[in-house]
N, C-alpha and C positions, 0 to 999 in steps of 0.2 A: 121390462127388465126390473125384478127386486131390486130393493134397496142393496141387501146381501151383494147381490151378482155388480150392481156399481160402484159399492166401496173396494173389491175385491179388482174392478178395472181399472180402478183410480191408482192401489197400490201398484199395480203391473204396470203401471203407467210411468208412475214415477221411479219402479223399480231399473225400466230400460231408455234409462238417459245414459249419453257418454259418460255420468259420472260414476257409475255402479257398472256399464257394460263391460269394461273391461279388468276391472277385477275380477268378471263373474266369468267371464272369458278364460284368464287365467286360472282360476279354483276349477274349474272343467276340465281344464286340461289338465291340471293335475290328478283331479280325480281316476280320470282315461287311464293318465299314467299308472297310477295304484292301482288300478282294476288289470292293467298289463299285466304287469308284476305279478301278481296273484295276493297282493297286499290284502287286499280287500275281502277276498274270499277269506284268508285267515284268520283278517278281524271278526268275522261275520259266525267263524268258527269259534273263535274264543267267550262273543259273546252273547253264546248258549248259553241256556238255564244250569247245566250240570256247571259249567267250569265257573258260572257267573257264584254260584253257591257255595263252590270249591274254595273261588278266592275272596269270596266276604268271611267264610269261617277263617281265614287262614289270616287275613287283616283285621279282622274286628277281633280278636283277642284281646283279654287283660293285660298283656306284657306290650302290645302293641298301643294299647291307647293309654297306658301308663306313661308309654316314652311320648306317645305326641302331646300329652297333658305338659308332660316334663320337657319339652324339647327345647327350651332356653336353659335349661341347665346340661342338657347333652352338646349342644352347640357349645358352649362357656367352656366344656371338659375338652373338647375337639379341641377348640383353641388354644387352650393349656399345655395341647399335647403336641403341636403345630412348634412350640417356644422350641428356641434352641437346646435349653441347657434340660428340658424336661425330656425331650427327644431323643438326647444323648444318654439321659441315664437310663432312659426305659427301653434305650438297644443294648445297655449293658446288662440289663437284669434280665433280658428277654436271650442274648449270649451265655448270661452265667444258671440258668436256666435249661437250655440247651447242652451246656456243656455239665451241667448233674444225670441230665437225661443220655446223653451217651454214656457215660459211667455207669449210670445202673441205677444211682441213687435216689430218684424220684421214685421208684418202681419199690426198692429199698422204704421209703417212705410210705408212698398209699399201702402198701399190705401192714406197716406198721401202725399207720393212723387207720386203718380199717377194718382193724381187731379191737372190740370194747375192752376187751382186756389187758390189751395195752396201753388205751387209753385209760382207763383206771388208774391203772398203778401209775400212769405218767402224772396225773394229776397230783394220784396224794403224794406222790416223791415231791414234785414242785410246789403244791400249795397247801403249803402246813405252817407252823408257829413260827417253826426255824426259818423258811426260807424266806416268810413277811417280816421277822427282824431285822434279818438278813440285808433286805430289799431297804428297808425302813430305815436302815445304817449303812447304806452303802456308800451313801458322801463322805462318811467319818470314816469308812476305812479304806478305802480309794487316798484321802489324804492321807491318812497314816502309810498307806506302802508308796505313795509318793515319794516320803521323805527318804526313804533305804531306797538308793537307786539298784538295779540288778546290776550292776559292777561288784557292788557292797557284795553281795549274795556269794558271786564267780571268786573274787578274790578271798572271802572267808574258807569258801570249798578247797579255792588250791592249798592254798596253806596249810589245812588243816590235813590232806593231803602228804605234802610233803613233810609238815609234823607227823603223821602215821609211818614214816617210813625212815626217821633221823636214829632210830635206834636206842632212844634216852628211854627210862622209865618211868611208870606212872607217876610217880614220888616226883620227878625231876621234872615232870611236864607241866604238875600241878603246880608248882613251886616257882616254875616261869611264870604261868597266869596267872596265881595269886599277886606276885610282882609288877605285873604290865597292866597298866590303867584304862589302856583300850577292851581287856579281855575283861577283868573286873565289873565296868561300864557294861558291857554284852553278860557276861553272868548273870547282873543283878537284874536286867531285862526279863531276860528268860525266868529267872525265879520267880518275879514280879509276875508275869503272866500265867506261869504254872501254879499262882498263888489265889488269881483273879479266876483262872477254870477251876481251878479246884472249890472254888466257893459257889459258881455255878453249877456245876455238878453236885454241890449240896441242897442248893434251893430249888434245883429238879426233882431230887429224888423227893424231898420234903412235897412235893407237888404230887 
């Protein structure tokens, strides 16, 4: 007997003690069992050369080994998304979403964002001198219509309103306002501002 054929006795040896025999008992039978089944044969199909080939191309992708390169931060994102209060909003965007998409207005949308030429023009309308002012100034004028509540607005319209319809004449109407210190106040505004565009519409055109 080779060396070979006695080390090879020795493992079998100590492979079939009580302590191995009946787990290997157990794994047997299970096997029997998946070979019932036709488990076995399936796997045996799957793993052919064609399908073995199919699914290395289809998991070894760059988008696949990006994510498992990245997968502590795809977990971190999961978990984020698990939180209550992030849960709840992203079933409401994913609702108000759905509810543009029954309207029509997503569909409204892509053919509008999937015309260059309407992305053009959308561009230079929004991103020009005026709108980075604009944007640039926006705290100063957010505060400024802070202070004129929209009541101010409603209650100048009525009035003004039911002064169009009191039947007095121009002469009698101005002669009230010139009189009333609230209207005078609002005058000089308006002038003031009409005074302030009018000097930019000069240093435009100068431009």
């Amino acid at each position: 007997m080779t060396e070979s054929q006695l080390e090879l006795e020795s493992k079998l040896l100590e492979v079939l003690t009580p302590e191995y025999i009946e787990p290997l008992i157990k794994f047997l039978r299970m096997v029997r069992r998946l070979d019932e089944l036709g488990i076995l044969d399936s796997l045996n199909d799957l793993l052919s050369n064609e399908v073995i080939e199919d699914l290395a191309k289809n998991l070894l992708t760059t988008n696949v080994i990006r994510l498992l390169n990245d997968y502590d931060k795809v977990l971190s994102i999961i978990a984020k998304l698990t939180e209550p209060q992030v849960r709840e909003g992203l079933e409401k965007v994913l609702d108000l979403i759905g509810a543009m998409g029954n309207v029509g207005l997503l569909d409204t949308l892509r053919d509008m964002l999937g015309d260059p030429e309407v992305i053009s023009e959308l561009v230079h309308t929004l991103i020009n001198e005026n709108t980075m002012y604009l944007l640039t100034n926006l705290g100063t004028l957010l505060e400024f219509m802070a202070r004129i509540r929209c009541c101010a607005y409603v209650a100048s319209l009525n009035a003004a309103r039911e002064v169009s319809v009191d039947g007095k004449s121009v002469i009698e109407t101005l002669n009230e306002i010139l009189r009333d210190n609230d209207a005078r106040r609002g005058l000089r505004f308006l002038l003031l501002a009409a005074k302030y565009l009018g000097k930019q519409l000069a240093e435009s055109e100068i431009k």
